[in-house]
Structures are given as C-alpha cells and as structure tokens.
Biopython code that builds the backbone (N, CA, C, O; Angstrom):
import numpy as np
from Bio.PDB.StructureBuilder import StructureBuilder

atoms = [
    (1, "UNK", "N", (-19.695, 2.734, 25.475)),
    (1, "UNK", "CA", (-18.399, 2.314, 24.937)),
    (1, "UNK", "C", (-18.625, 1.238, 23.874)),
    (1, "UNK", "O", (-19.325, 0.262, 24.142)),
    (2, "UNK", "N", (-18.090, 1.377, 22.756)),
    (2, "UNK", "CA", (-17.978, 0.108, 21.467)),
    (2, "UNK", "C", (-17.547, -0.990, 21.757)),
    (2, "UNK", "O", (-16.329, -1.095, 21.897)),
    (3, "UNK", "N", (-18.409, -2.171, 21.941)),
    (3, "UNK", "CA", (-17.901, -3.541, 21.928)),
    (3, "UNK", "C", (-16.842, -3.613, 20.994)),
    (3, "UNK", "O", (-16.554, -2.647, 20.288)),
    (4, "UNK", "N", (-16.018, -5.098, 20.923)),
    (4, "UNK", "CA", (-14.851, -5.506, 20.552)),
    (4, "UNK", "C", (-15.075, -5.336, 18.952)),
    (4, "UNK", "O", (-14.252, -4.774, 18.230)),
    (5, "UNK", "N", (-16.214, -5.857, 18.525)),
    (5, "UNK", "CA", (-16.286, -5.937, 16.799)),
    (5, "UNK", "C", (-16.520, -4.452, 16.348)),
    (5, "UNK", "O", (-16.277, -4.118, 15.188)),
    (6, "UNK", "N", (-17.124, -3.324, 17.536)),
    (6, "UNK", "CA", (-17.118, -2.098, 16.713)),
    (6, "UNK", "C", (-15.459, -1.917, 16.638)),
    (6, "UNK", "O", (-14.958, -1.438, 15.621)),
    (7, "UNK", "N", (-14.881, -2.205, 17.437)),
    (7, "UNK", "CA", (-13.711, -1.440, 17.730)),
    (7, "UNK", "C", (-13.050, -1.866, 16.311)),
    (7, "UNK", "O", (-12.644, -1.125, 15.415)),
    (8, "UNK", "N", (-13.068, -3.540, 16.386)),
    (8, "UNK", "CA", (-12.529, -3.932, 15.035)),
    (8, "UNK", "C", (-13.103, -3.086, 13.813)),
    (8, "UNK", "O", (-12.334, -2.845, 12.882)),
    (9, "UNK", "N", (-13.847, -2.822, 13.788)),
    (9, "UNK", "CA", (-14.482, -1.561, 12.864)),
    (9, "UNK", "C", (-13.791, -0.568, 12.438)),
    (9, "UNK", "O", (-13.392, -0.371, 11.290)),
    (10, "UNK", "N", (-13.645, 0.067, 13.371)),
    (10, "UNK", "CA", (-13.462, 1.308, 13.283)),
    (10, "UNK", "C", (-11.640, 1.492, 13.197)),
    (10, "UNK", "O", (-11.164, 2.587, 12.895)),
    (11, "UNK", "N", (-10.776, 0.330, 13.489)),
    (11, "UNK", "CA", (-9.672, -0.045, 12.894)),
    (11, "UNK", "C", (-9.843, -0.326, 11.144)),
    (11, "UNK", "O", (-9.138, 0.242, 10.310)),
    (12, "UNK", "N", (-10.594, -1.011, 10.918)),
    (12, "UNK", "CA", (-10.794, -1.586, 9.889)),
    (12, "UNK", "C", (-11.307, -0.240, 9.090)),
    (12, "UNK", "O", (-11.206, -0.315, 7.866)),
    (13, "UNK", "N", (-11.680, 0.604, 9.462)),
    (13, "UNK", "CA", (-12.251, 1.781, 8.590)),
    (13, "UNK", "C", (-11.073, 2.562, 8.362)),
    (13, "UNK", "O", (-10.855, 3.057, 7.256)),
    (14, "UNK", "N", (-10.150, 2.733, 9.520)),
    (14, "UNK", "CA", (-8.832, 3.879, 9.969)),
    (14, "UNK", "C", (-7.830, 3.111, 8.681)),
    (14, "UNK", "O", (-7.209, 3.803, 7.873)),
    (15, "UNK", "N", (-7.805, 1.559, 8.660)),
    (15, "UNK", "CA", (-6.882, 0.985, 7.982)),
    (15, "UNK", "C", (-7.368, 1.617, 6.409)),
    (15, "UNK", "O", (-6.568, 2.196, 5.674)),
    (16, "UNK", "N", (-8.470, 1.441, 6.142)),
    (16, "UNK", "CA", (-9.016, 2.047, 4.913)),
    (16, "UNK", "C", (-8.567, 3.434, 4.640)),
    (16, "UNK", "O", (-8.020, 3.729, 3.578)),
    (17, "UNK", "N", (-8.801, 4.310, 5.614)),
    (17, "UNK", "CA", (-8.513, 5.358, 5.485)),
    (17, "UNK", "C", (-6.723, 6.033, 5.300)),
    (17, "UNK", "O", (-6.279, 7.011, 4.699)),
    (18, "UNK", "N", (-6.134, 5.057, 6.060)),
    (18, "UNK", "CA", (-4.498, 5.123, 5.663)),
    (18, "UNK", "C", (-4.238, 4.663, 4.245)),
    (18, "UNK", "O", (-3.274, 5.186, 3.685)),
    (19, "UNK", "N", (-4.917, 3.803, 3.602)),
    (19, "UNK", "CA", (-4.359, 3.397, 2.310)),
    (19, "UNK", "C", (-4.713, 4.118, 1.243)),
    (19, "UNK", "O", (-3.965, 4.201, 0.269)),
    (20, "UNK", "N", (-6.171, 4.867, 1.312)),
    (20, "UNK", "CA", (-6.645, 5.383, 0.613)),
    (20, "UNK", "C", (-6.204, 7.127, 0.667)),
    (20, "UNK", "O", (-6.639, 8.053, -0.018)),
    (21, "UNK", "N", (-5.162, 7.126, 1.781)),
    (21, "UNK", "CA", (-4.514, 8.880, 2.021)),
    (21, "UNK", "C", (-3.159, 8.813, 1.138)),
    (21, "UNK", "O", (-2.600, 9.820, 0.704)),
    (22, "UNK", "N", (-2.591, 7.144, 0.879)),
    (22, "UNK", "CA", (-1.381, 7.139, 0.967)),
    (22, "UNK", "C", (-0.363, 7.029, 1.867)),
    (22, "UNK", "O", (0.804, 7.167, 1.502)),
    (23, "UNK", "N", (-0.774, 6.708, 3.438)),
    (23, "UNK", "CA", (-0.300, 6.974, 4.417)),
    (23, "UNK", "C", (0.060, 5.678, 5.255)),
    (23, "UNK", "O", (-0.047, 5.417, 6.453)),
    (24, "UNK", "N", (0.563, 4.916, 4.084)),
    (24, "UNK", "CA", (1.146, 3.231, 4.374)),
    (24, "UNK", "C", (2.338, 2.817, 5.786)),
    (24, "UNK", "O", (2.327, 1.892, 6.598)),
    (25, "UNK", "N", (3.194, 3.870, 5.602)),
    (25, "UNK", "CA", (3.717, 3.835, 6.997)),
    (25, "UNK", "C", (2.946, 3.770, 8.673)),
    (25, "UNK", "O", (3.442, 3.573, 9.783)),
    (26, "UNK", "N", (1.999, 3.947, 8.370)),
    (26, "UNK", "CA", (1.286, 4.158, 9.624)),
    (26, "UNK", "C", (0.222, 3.250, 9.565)),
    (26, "UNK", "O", (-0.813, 3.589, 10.139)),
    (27, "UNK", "N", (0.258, 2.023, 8.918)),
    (27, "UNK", "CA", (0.018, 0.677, 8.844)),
    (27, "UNK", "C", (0.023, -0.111, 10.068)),
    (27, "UNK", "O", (-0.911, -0.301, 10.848)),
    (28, "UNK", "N", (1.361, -0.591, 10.120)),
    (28, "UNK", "CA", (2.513, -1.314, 11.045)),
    (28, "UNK", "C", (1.291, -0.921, 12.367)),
    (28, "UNK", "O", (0.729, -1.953, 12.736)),
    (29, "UNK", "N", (1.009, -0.187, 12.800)),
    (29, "UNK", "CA", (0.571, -0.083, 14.400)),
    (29, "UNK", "C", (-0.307, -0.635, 14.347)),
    (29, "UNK", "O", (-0.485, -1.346, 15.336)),
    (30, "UNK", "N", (-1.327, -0.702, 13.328)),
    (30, "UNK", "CA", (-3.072, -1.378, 13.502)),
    (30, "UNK", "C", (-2.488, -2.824, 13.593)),
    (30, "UNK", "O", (-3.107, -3.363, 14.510)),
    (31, "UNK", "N", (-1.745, -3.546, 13.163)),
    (31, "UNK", "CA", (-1.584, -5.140, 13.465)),
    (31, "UNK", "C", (-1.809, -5.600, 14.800)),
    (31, "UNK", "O", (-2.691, -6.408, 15.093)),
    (32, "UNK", "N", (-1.051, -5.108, 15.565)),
    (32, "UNK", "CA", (-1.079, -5.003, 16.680)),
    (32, "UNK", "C", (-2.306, -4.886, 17.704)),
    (32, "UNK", "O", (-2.526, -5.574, 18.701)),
    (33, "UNK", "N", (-2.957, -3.941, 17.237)),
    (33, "UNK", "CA", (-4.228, -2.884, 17.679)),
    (33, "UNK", "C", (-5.104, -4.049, 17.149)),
    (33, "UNK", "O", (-6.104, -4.049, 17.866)),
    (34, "UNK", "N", (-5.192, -4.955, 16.310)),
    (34, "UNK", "CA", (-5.855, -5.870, 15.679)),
    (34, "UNK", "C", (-5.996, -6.873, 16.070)),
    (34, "UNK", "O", (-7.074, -7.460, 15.979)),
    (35, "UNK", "N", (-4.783, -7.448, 16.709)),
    (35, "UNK", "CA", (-4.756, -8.560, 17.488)),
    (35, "UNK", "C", (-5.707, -8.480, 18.606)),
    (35, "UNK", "O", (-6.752, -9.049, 18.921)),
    (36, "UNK", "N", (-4.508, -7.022, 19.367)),
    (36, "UNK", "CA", (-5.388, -7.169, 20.749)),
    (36, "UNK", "C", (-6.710, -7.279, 21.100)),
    (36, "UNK", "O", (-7.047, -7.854, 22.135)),
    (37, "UNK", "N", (-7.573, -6.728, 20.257)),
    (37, "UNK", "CA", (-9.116, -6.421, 20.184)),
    (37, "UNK", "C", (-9.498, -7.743, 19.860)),
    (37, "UNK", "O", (-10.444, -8.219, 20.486)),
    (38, "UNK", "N", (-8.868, -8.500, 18.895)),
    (38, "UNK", "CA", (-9.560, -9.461, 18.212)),
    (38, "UNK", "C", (-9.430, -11.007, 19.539)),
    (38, "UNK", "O", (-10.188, -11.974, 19.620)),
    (39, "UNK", "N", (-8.420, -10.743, 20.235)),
    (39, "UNK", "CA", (-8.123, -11.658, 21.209)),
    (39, "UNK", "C", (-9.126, -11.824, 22.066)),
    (39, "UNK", "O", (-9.459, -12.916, 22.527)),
    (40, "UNK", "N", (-9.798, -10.453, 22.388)),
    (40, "UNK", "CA", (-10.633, -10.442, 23.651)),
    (40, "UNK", "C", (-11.994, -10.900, 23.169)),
    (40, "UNK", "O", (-12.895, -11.234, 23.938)),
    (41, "UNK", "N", (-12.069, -10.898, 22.134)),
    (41, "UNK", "CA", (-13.647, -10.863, 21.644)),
    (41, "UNK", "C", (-14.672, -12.246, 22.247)),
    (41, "UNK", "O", (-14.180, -13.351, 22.475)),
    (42, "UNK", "N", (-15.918, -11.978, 22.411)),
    (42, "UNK", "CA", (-17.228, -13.120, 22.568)),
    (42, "UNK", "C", (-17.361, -13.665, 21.246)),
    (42, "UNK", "O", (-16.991, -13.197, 20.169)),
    (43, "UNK", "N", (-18.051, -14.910, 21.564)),
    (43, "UNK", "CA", (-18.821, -15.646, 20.361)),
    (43, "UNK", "C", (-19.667, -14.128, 19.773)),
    (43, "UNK", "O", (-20.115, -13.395, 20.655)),
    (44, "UNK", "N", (-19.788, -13.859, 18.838)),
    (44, "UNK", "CA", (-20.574, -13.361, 18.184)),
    (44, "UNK", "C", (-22.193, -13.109, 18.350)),
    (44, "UNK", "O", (-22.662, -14.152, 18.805)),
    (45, "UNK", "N", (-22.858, -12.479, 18.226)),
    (45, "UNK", "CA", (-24.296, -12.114, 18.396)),
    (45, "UNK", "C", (-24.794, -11.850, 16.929)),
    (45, "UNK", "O", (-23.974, -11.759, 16.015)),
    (46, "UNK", "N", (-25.409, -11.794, 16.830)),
    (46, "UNK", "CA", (-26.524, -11.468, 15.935)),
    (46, "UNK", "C", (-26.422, -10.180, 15.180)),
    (46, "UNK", "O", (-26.555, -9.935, 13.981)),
    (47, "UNK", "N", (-26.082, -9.246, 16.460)),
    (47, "UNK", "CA", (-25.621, -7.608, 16.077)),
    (47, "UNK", "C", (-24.609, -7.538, 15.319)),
    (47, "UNK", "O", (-24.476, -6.902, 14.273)),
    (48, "UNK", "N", (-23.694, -8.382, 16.004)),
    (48, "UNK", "CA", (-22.455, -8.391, 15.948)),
    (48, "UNK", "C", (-21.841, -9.243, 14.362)),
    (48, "UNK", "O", (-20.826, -8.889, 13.761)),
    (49, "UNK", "N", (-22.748, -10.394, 13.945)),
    (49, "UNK", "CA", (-22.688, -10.681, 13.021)),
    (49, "UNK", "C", (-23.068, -9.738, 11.539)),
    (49, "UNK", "O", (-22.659, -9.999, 10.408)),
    (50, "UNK", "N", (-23.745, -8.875, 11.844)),
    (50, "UNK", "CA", (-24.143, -7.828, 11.304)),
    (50, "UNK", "C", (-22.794, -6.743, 10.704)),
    (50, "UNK", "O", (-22.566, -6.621, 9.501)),
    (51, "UNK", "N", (-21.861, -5.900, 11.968)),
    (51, "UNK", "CA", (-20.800, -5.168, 12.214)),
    (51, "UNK", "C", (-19.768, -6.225, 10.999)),
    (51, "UNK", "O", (-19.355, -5.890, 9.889)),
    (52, "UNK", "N", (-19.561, -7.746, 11.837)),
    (52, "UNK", "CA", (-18.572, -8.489, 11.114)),
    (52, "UNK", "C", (-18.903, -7.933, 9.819)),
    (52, "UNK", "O", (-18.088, -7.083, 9.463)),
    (53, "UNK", "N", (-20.044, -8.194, 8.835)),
    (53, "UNK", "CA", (-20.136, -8.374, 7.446)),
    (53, "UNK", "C", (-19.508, -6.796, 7.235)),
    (53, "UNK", "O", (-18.568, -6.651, 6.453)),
    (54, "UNK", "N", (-19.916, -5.944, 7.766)),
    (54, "UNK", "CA", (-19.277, -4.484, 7.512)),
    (54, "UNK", "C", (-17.674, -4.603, 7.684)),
    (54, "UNK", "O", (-17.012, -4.155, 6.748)),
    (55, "UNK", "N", (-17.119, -5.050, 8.565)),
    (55, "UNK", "CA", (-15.671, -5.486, 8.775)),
    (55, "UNK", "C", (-15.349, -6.052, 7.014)),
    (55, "UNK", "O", (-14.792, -5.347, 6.172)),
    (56, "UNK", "N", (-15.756, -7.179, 6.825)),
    (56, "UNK", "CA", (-15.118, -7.867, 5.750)),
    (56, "UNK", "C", (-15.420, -7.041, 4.353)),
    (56, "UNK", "O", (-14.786, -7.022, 3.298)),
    (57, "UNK", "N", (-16.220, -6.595, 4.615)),
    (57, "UNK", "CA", (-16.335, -5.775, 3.040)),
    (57, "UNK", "C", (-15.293, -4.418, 3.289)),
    (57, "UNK", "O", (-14.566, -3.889, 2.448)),
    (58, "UNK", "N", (-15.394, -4.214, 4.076)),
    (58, "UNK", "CA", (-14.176, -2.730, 4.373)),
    (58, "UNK", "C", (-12.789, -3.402, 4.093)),
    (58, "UNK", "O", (-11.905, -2.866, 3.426)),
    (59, "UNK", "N", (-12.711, -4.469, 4.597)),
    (59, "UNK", "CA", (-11.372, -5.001, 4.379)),
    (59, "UNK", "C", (-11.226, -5.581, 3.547)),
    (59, "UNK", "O", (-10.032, -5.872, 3.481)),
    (60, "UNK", "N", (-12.045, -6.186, 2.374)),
    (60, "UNK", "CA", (-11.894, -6.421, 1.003)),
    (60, "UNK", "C", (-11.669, -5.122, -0.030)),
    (60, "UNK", "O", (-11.000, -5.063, -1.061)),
    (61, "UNK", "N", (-12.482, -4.103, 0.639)),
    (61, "UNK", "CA", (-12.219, -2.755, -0.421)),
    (61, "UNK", "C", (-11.019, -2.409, 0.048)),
    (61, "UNK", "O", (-10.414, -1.881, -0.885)),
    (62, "UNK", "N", (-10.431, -2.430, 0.908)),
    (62, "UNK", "CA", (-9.126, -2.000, 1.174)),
    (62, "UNK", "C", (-8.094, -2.962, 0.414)),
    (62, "UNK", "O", (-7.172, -2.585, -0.309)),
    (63, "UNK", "N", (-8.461, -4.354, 0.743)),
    (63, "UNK", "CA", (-7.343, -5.222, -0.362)),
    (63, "UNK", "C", (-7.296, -4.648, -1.789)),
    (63, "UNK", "O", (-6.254, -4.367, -2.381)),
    (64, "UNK", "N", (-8.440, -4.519, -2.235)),
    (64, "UNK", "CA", (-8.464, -3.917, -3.729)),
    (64, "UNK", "C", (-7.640, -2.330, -3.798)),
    (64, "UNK", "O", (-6.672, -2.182, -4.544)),
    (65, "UNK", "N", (-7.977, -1.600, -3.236)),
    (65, "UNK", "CA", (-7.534, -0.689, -3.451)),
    (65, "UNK", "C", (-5.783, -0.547, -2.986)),
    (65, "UNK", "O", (-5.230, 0.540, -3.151)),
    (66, "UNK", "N", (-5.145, -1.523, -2.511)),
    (66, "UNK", "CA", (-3.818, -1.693, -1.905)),
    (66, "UNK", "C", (-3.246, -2.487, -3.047)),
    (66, "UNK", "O", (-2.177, -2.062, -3.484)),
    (67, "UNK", "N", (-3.806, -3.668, -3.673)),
    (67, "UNK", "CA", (-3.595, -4.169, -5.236)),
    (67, "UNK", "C", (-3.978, -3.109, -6.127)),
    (67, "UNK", "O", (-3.649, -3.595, -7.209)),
    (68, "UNK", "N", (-4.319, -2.307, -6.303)),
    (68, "UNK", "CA", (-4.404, -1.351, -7.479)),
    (68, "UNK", "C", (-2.966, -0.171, -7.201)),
    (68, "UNK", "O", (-2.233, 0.260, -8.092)),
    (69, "UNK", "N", (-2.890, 0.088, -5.988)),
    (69, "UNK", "CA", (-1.324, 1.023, -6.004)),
    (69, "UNK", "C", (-0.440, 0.284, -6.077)),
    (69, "UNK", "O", (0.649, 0.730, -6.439)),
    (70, "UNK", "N", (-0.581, -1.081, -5.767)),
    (70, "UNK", "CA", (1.086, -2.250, -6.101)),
    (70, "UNK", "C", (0.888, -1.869, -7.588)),
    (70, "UNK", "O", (1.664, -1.031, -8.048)),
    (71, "UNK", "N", (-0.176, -2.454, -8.478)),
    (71, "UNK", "CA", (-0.273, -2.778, -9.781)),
    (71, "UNK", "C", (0.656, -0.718, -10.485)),
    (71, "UNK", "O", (1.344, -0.419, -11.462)),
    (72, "UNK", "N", (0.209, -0.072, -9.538)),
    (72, "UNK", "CA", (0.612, 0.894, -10.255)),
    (72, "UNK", "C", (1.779, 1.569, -10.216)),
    (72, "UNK", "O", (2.331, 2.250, -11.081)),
    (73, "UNK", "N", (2.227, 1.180, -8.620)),
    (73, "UNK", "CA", (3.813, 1.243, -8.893)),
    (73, "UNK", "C", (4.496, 0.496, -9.723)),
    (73, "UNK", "O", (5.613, 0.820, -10.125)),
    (74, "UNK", "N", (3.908, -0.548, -10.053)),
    (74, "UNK", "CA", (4.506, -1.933, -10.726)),
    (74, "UNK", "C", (5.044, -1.119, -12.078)),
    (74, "UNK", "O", (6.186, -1.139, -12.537)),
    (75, "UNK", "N", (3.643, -0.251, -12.681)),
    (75, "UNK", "CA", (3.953, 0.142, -13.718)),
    (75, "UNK", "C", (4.970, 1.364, -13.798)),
    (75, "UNK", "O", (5.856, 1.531, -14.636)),
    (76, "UNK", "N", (4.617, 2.197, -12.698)),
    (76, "UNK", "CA", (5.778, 3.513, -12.784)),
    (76, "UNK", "C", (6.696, 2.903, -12.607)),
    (76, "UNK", "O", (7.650, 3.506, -13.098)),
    (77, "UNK", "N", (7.100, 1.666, -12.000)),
    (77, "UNK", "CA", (8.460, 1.344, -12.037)),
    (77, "UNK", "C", (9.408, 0.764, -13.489)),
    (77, "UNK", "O", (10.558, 0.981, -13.871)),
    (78, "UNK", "N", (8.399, 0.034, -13.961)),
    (78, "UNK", "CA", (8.601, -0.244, -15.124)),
    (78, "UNK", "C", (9.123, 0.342, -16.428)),
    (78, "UNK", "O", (9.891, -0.143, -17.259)),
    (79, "UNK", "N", (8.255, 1.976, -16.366)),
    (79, "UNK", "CA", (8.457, 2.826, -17.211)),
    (79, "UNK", "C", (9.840, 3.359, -16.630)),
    (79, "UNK", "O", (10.688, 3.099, -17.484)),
    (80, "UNK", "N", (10.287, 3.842, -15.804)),
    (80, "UNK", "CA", (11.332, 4.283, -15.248)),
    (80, "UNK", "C", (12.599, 3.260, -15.443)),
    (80, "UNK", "O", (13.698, 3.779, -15.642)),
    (81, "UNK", "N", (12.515, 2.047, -15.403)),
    (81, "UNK", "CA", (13.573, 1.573, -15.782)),
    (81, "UNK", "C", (13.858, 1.674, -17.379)),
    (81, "UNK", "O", (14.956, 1.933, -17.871)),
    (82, "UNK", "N", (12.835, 1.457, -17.987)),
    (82, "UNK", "CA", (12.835, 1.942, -19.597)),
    (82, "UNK", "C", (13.419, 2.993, -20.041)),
    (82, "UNK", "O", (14.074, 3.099, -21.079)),
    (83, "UNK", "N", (13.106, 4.063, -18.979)),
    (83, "UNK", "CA", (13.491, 5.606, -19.116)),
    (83, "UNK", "C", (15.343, 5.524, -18.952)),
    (83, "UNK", "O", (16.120, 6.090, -19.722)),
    (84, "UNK", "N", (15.624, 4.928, -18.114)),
    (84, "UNK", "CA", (17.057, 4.779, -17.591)),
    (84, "UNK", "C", (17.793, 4.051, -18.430)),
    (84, "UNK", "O", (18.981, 4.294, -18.640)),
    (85, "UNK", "N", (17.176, 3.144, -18.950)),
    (85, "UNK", "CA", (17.818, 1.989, -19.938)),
    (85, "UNK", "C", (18.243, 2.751, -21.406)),
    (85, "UNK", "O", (19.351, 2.629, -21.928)),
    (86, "UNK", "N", (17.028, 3.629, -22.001)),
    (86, "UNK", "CA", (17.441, 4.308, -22.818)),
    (86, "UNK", "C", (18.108, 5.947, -22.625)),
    (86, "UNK", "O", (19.009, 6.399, -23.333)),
    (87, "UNK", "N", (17.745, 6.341, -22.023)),
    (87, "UNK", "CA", (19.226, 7.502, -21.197)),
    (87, "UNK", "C", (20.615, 6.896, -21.480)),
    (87, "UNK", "O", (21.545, 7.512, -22.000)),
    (88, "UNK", "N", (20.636, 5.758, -21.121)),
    (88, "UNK", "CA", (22.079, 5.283, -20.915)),
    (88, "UNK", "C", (22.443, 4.628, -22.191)),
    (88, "UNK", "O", (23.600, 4.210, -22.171)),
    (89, "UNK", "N", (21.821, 4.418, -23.270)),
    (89, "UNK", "CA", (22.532, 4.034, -24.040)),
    (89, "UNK", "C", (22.468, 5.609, -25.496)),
    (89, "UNK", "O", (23.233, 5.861, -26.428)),
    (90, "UNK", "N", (21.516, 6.124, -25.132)),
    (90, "UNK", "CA", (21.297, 7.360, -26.097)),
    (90, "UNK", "C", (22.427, 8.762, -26.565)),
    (90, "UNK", "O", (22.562, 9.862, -26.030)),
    (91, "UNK", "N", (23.017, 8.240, -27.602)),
    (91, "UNK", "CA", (24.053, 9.065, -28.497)),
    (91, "UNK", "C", (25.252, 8.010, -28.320)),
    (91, "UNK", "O", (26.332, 8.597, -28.248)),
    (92, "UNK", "N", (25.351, 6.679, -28.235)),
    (92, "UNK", "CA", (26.142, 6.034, -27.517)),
    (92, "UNK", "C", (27.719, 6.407, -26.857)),
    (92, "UNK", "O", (27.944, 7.562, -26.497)),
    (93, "UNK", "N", (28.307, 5.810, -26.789)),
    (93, "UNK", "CA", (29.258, 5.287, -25.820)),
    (93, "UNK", "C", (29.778, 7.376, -25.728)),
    (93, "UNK", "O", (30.014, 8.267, -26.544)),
    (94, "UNK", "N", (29.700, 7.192, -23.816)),
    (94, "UNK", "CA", (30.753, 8.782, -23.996)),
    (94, "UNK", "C", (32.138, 8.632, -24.923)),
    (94, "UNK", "O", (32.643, 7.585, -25.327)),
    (95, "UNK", "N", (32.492, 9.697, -25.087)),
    (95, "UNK", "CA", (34.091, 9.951, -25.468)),
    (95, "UNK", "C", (34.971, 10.540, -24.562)),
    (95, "UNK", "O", (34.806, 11.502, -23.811)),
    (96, "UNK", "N", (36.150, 9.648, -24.791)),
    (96, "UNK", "CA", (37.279, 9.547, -23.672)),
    (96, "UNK", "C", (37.387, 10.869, -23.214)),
    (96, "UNK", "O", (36.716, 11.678, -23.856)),
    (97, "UNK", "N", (38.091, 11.337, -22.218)),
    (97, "UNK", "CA", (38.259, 12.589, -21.881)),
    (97, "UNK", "C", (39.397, 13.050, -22.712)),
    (97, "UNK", "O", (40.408, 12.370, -22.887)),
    (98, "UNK", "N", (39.218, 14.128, -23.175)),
    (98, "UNK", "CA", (39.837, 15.211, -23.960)),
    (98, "UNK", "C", (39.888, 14.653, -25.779)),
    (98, "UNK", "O", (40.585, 15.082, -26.698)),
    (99, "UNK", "N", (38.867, 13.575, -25.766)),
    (99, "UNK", "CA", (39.149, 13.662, -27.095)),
    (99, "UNK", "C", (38.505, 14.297, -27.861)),
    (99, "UNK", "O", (38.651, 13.932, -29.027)),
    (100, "UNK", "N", (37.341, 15.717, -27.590)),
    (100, "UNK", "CA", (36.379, 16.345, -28.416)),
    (100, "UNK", "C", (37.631, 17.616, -28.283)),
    (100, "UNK", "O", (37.360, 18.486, -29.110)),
    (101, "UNK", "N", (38.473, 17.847, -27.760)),
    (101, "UNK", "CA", (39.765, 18.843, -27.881)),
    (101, "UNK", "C", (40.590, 18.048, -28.933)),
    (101, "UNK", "O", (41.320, 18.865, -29.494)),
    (102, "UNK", "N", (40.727, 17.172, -29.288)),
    (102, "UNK", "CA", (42.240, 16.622, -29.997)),
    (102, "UNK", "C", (41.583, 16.925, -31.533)),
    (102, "UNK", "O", (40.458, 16.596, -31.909)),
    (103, "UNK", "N", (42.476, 17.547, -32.199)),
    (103, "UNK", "CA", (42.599, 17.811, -33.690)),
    (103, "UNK", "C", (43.119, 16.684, -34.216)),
    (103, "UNK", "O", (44.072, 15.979, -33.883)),
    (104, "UNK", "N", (42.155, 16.621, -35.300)),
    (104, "UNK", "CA", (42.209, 14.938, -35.578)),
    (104, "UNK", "C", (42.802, 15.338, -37.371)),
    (104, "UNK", "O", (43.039, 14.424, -38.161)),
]
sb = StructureBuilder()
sb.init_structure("model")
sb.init_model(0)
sb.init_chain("A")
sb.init_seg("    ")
for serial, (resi, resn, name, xyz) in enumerate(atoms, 1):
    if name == "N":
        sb.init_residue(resn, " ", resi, " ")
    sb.init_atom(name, np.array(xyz, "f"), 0.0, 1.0, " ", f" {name:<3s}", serial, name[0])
structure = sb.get_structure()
C-alpha cells in the first residue's frame, strides 16, 4: 500500500491530469482528498523527501498550465466582447418599426 506522500502524488498527478483534460469541475473533490492525506502524514524520510520534490514540480506544472488557460480565456473573452461591441453598433441605430414601409 502507498505511504501518505505517494498518495499525495498520485492526487497531485490526477490534479494534473484534470487540468490538462479540461476537466476543472472535478477539481473541488481533491481539496479535500488533500487535506486528509496531508493531515496524517510522518516527518518525512529521505524517500519521501525524494516523492515531495516530484509533488512540487507536478504542482508547479500544473500552476502553469492553469495560468496559461486563465490567460487564454482572458483573451477569448476579450475578443468576444469586441465582437459584441461592434455587432451592436454596426449599420447604426435600428429603424423605428414600420418606417422602411412609410413612403417618404
């Protein structure tokens, strides 16, 4: 059975693996799952200091790659309001109802 820091591992890999599917909703449960493991844990070993360094680099590539889809919604959002902004003002103002019928 995996001591406490594999376990943190192998969360820490699953968390990787949700961000990198797109599959952000299913986040929310590892916090939890994170705590508990992390609560029970020993002073550290030697081995175990080993696993940690694998922990923190998994969970730094995961920060990066979770800042690169903010940064990029940031931008689809951006463009989309642009898109909407000029929609709405393009051929300007509608005309009243029935005035493309009235003989002028």
């Amino acid at each position: 059975m995996a001591n406490g820091y594999d376990a943190l591992l192998m969360l820490a890999r699953l968390e990787q693996e949700l961000v990198d599917t797109g599959r952000f909703d299913e986040l929310d449960g590892l916090g939890e799952q994170w705590q508990e493991v992390a609560a029970g844990l020993p002073d550290p070993t030697p081995e175990d200091r080993a696993v940690l360094e694998e922990i923190e680099l998994t969970v730094w590539t995961t920060v990066a790659a979770v800042r690169l889809q903010h940064e990029e919604t940031s931008r689809l959002l951006t463009l989309l309001d642009r898109g909407r902004r000029a929609v709405g003002t393009y051929g300007g103002p509608f005309p009243a109802p029935g005035a493309l019928n009235a003989r002028g």
